[in-house]
C-alpha positions, 0 to 999 in steps of 0.5 A, spaced: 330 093 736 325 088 739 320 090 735 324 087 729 327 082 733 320 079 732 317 081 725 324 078 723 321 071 728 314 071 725 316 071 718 321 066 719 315 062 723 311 062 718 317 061 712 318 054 716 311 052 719 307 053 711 313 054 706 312 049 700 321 047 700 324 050 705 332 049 707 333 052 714 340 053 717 340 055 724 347 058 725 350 063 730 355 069 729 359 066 734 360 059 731 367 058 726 364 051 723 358 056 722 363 062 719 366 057 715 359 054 712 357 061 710 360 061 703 356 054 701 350 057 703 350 063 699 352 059 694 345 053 695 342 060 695 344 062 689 343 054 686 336 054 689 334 059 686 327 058 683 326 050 688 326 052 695 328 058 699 332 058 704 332 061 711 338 063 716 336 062 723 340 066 727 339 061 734 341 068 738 337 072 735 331 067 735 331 063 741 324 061 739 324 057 733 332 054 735 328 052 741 321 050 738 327 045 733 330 043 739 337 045 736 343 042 741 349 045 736 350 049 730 350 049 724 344 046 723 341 044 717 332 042 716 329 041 710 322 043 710 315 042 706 308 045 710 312 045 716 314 037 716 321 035 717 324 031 711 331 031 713 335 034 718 343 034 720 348 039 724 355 040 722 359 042 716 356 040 710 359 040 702 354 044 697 354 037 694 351 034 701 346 039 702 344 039 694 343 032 695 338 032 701 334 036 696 333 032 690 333 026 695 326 028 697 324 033 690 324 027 686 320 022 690 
């Protein structure tokens, strides 16, 4: 379990520091606003497709990063490219918002 615990880190660390568009989405299992956010992920995954990808970061699992990205509450949302942060906000957000952040920053 360790050993996968930190290949699936390390992957992650490198997907957030050296991806070109990147979403992530620090969440945790226990959390009901991160529960109820689920669905619109799968669905901007789905969107995304083909523009950036999108990185779920469970903040239990891989402390870490949620502690390299000082995450203070989930979920958190950070839109990433080369490991720069373009845009970040915590909470539940609508499929229209975090669609919006994307094009905000792509289309400059």
């Amino acid at each position: 379990m360790d050993e996968k615990k930190k290949a699936r880190e390390g992957r992650n660390k490198e997907k957030l520091t050296q991806g070109d568009w990147v979403m992530a989405e620090f969440y945790a299992t226990w959390c009901p606003h991160c529960q109820r956010m689920h669905p619109v992920v799968e669905e901007f995954k789905k969107m995304m497709e083909g523009t950036l990808e999108v990185v779920e970061v469970d903040v239990d699992q891989e402390s870490a990063l949620a502690d390299f990205y000082t995450i203070e509450s989930t979920p958190t949302f950070i839109l990433l490219r080369k490991g720069e942060q373009l845009w970040r906000q915590s909470g539940e957000l609508s499929l229209e918002r975090l669609e919006r952040a994307v094009k905000e920053f792509k289309n400059e």
